[in-house]
N, C-alpha and C positions, 0 to 999 in steps of 0.2 A: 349282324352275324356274318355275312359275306366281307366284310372286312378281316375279319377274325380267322377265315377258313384257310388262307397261304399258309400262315404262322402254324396253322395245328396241322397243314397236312407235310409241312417239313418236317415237322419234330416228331410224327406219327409215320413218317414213310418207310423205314424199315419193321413198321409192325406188320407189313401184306406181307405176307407169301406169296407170290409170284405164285400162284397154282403149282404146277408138283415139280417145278422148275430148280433144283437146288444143288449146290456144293459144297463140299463138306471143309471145315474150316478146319483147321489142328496146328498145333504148337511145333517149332524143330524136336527132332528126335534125339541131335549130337550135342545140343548145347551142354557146358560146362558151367559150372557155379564152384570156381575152386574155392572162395572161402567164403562160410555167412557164419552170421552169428544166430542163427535161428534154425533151430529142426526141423519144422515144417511151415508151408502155408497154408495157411485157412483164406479163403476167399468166401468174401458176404458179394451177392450181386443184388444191387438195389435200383437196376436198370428199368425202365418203360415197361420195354419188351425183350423177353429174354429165351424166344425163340430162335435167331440168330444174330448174328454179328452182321446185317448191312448185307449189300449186293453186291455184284458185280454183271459185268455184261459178256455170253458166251456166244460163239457160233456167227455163222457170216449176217444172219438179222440181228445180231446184237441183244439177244433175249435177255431178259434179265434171272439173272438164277438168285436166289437167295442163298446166303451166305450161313450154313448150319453146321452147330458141333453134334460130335457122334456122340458126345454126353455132355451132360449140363457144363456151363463155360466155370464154373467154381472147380467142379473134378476134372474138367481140363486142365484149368492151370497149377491145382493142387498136385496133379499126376507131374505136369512138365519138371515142377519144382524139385521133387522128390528123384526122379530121375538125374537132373542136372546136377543136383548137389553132389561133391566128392565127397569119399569115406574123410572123416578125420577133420572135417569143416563144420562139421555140427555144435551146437551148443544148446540146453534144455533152455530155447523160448521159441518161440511162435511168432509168424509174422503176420499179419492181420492187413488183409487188402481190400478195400473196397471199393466194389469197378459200381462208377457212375454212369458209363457210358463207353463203349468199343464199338464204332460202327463206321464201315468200310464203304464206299459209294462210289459210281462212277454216273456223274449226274447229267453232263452233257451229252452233246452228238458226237463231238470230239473224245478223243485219245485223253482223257482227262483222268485222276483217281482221287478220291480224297480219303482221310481216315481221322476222326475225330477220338480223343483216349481221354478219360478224365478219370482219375484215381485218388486215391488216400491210401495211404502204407500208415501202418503202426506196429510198433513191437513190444514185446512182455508175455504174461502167461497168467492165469489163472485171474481172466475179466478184469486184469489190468494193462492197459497199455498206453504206451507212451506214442506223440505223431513223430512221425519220419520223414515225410514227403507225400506231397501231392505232385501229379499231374494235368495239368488242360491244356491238351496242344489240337492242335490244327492245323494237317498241312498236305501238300498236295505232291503228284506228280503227273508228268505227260512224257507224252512218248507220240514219235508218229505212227508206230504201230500199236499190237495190244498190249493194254496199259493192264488187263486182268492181272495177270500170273504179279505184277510187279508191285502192285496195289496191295494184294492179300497180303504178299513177301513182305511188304514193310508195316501190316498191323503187325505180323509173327515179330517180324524182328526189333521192333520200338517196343510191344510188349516185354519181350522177355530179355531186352538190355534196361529195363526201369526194373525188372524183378531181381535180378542181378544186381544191380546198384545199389537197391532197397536193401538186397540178403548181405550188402558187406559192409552196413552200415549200421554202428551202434546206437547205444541209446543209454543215456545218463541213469543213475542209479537215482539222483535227485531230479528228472524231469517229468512233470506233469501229467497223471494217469488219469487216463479214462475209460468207462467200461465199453462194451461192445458195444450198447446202445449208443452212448454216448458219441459212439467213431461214427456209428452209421447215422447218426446226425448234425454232424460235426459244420457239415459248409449252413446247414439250418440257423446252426446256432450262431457259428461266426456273422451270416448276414442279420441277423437277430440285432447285434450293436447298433445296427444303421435304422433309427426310425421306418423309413420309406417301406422296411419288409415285412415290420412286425404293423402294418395297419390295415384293416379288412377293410377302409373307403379312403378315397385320396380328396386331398383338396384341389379344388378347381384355382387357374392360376398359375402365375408366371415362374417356373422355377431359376432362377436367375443365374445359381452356377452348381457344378457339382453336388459340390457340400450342402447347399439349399434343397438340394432333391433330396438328396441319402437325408438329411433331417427334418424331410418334408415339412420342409418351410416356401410358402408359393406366398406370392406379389396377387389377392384377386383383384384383376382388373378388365373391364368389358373389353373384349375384344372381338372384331367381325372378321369371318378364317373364309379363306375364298382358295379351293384346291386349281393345279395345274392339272385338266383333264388332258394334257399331251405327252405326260411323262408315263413310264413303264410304270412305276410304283407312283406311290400315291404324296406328291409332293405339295404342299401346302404352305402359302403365306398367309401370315397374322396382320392385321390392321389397328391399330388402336379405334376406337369406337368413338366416332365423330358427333353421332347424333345414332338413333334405336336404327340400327340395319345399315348406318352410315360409316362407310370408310376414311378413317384420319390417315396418318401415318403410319406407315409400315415398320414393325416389327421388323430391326435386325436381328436374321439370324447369331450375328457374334454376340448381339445381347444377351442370350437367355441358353442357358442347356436342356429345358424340355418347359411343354404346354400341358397342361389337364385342364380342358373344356366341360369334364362335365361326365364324359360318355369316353370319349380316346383319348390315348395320351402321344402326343409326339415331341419327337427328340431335333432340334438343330443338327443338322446335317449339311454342310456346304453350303449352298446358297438359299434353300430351303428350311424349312421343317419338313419331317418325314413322320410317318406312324411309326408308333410304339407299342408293344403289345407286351400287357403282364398276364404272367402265367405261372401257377406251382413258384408263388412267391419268388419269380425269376422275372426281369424286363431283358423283350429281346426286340429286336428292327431287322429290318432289310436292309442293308447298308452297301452300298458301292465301294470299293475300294481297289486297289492293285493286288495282283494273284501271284501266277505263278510267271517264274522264266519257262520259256520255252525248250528244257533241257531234261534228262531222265532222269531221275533218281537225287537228285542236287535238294531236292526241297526236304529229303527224309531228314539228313542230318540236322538240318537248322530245326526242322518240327519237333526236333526230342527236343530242344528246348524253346520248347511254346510260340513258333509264329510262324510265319509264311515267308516263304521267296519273293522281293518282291519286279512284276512285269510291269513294261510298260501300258499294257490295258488293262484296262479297270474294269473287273467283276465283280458278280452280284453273291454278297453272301447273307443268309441269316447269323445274326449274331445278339450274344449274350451279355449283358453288363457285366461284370466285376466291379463290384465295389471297393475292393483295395486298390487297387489300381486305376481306375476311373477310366478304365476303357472298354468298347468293346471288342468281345474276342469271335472268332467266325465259329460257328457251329458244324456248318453244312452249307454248301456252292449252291446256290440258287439256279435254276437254269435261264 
């Protein structure tokens, strides 16, 4: 269980209210939408927690305020929408958003912000709709001063330049409809093709590359796991099994992309194996990697399209697999 407890209190730490600690989140007021093809949006929120949008940090001890809309985040952005759009940009369909995740962080001691967005856009009208675009970005900035005011400014403003994008963006007369339900399970199902997600127990054993996990296909073979109790996280080398409790040969990390012993699963990470943690049929880790540049605001533009700045030192992030892609992507800065 205690191994278990990082990974849920990352993904669970915008569910605290900070006691009555809070600020109030809201959309720009002047934004424009000169043309869409859709009359309005409807937003489905199928978030954790959908008390607020993440924290931030106020006042000279750095309090943390929780980050709260003065109405549910659906009739928030429903309203932005409606306001933005110009007379004579309309057209009778609907645009169909489904916020996975919006949640704004300032995790370190440092001048730090993060803002993690993950969406689905669809368009059509009467329980049929066609996909448009998703989002999963991750990205950060710093500042040597406070980084609050500039953190929030850039959920408002990545939000409502993807809502924008989405409203001036059509959709074929012959592309593939599916109902609402069907939208609000839509990454469910896409992960669904991959063996690895649709299985309620895994096999113990070597998974040897990518594609051998996602098709949960594993190599079993005895292996004795003897962890580095000197590292921050929890790094572990594999042995081939010599004799009952005997260490042969060492498991190369570059041999294999993850282990299931049984009880944990870990993933090949640099010189090591690292833990793995599945959860809401998602695999996420602790992963080290390069963050940010030491610069203000630089990192917003490159995160509308999905990735991070990269510094020369290497921070800790939790991070999520994709299986199209076969990487992981940073969820949330570790401290």
């Amino acid at each position: 269980m205690a191994r278990i407890l990082p990974f849920l209190s990352a993904l669970l730490l915008p569910a605290i209210l900070f006691g009555q600690h809070t600020r109030t989140f809201s959309m720009p007021e002047h934004d424009s939408i000169y043309h869409s093809y859709y009359e309005k949006l409807h937003v489905i929120d199928v978030r954790r927690e959908k008390a607020n949008v993440g924290y931030i940090k106020t006042g000279g001890f750095n309090r943390r305020a929780a980050l709260i809309t003065a109405a549910p985040l659906p009739e928030l952005l429903s309203d932005y929408y409606a306001k933005a759009v110009c007379k004579g940009s309309k057209e009778n369909k609907e645009l169909l958003l489904v916020v996975r995740d919006l949640k704004v962080a300032e995790p370190t001691s440092g001048e730090v912000g993060t803002v993690h967005i993950e969406f689905d856009c669809f368009g059509g009208n009467d329980d049929q709709y066609a996909f448009i675009g998703k989002c999963d970005s991750f990205f950060e900035m710093s500042s040597g001063i406070d980084i609050s005011k500039g953190i929030e400014r850039a959920a408002q403003v990545v939000t409502g330049a993807l809502i924008r994008k989405w409203a001036g963006t059509n959709i074929y007369a012959d592309a593939p409809q599916v109902t609402t339900d069907q939208a609000i399970r839509r990454r469910e199902s896409e992960h669904r093709k991959y063996p690895i997600y649709a299985m309620d127990s895994f096999k113990r054993g070597i998974y040897v590359t990518e594609r051998d996990f996602l098709n949960g296909i594993a190599v079993d073979t005895m292996l004795v796991e003897v962890s580095d109790n000197q590292s921050e996280s929890r790094h572990v080398n594999f042995y081939y099994d010599k004799k009952v409790g005997k260490r042969g040969t060492r498991l190369d990390p570059d041999a294999f992309f993850a282990i299931y012993d049984g009880h944990d699963w870990y993933l090949s990470h640099e010189k090591y194996a690292t833990l793995m943690h599945a959860s809401d049929r998602e695999f996420y880790a602790e992963l080290s990697m390069k963050g940010i540049a030491n610069t203000a605001g630089g990192a917003l533009m490159f995160g509308v399209i999905g990735g991070m700045i990269a510094g020369s030192q290497k921070q800790h992030y939790l991070c999520k697999f994709d299986p199209d892609t076969h990487h992981f992507r940073p969820v949330s800065r570790l401290k």
